[in-house]
C-alpha positions in Angstrom: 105.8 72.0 132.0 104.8 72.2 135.6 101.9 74.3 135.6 100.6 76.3 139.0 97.6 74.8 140.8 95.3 77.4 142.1 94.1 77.2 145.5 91.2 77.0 147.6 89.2 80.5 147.3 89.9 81.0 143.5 86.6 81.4 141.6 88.0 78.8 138.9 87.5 76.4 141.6 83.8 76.9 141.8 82.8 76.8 138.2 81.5 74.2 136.6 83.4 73.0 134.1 82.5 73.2 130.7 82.4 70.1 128.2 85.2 69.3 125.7 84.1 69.3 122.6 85.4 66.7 121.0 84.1 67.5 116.8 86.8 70.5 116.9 89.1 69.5 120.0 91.9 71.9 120.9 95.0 71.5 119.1 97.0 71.7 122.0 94.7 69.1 124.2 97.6 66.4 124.2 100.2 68.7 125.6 98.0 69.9 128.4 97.2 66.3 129.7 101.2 65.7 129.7 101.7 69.1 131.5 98.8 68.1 134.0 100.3 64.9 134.5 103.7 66.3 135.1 101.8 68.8 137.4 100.7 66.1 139.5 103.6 64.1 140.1 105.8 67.1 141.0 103.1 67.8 143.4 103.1 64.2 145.0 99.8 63.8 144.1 97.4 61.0 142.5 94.7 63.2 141.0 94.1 66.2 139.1 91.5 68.5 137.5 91.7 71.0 135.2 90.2 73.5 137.0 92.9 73.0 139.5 95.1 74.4 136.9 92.8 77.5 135.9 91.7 75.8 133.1 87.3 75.6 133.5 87.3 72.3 131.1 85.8 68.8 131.6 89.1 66.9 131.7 91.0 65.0 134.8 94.3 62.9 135.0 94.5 60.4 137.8 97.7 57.9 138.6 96.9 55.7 141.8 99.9 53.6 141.4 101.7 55.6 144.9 98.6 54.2 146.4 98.6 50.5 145.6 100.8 49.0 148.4 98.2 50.1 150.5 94.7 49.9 148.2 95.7 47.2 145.6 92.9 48.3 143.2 95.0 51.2 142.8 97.7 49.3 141.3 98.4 50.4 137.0 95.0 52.8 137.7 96.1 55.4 135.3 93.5 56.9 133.5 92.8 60.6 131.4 88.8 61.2 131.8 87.3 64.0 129.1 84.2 64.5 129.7 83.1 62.2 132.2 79.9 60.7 133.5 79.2 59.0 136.7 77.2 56.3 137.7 76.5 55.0 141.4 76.6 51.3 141.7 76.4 51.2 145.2 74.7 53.5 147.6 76.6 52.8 150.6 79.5 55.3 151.7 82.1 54.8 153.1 84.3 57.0 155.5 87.9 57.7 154.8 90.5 60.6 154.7 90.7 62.9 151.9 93.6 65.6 151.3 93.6 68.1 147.9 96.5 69.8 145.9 93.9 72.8 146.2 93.9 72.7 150.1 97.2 71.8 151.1 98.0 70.8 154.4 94.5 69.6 155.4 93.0 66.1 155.2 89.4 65.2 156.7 87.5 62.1 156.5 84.3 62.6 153.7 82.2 59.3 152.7 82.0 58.2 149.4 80.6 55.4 147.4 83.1 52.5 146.8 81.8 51.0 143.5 81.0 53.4 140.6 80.5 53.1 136.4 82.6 55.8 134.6 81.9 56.7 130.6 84.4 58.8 129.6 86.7 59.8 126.4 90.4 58.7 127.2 93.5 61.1 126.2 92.7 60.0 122.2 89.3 60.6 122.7 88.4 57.0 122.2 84.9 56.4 124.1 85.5 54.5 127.5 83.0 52.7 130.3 84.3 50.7 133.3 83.1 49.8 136.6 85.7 51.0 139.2 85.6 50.1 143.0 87.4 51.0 146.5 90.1 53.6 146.7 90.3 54.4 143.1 86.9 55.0 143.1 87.2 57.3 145.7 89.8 59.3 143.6 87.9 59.4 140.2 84.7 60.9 142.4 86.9 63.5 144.4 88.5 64.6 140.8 85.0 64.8 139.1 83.4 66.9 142.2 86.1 69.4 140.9 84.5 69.4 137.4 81.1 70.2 139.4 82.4 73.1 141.1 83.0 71.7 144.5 85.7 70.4 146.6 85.8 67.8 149.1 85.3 69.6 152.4 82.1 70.8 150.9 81.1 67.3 151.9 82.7 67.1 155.1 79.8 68.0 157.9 79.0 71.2 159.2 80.5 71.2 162.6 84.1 69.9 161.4 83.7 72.8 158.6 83.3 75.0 161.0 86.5 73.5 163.2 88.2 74.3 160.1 87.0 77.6 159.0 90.1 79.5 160.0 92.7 76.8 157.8 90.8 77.5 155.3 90.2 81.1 155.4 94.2 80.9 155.2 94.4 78.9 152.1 92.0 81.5 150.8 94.3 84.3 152.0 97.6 83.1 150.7 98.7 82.9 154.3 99.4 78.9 153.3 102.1 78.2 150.6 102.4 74.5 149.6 106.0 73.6 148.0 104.7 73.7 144.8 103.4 76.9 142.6 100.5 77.7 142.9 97.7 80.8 142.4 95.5 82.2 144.9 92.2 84.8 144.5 94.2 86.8 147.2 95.9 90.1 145.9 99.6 89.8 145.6 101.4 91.2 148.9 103.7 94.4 148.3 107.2 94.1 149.5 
């Protein structure tokens, strides 16, 4: 089931997400990651958090595969992350640009580490650690700043924030409608 992704200016977006816990996990767990994942690929997109979906839990899906032609490290880099922790493996960042389901229509160049180590629970919750470089590990750190509360033009600097103030004061509006469904924090228009 495609699910609505809620757009920049929804609170959900800001929260930190909550652990899942994994002693008593949610019977219906499985069927959310496939309705993320459908979620995603309806949207044309490669990543996506739960709290994109309104959902305030520590869970991402992430399929680079539409990627790979171009970063070959995304090739087969499918992965569900539950509950994920992140571990730098190499300070130096990198430039390159970044768009969101939860801002559509804008894309602006944020640095980012290129090597990471992930520990995480896959979709059977079966414990998990790799090390993950280049353009996927650019996607697995933009998805988990989601699960912190933040998205990625919270990293973009201050001046190009403010060139950009007004596109995103219309996300925040609903005065941007991406071609998919979607939720905004702004009150429903009457007719």
């Amino acid at each position: 089931m495609r699910l609505p992704i809620y757009l920049y200016g929804h609170p959900v977006l800001r929260a930190v997400a909550a652990p899942i816990d994994v002693q008593a996990p949610d019977p219906t767990l499985k069927e959310l990651i496939e309705n993320m994942y459908e979620t995603m690929y309806s949207s044309d997109g490669v990543g996506l958090a739960a709290p994109q979906i309104g959902k305030s839990i520590a869970l991402v899906v992430i399929d680079g595969q539409p990627l790979a032609e171009r970063f070959p490290e995304c090739e087969g880099f499918k992965r569900t992350i539950i509950n994920p922790e992140l571990e730098i493996l190499d300070g130096d960042e990198v430039g390159r640009d970044e768009g969101c389901l939860s801002l559509p229509g804008l894309s602006e160049e944020v640095k980012r580490v290129e090597h990471i180590r992930l520990r995480y629970l896959d979709g059977d919750l079966q414990p998990r650690e790799e090390e993950i470089s280049g353009f996927a590990a650019r996607i697995v750190q933009h998805e988990l700043d989601h699960l912190m509360g933040k998205v990625y033009t919270d990293r973009v600097n201050l001046m190009r924030r403010q060139l950009i103030k007004g596109k995103l004061n219309n996300i925040a509006t609903g005065r941007t409608t991406p071609e998919y469904p979607f939720r905004t924090a702004a009150p429903r228009r009457k007719r």
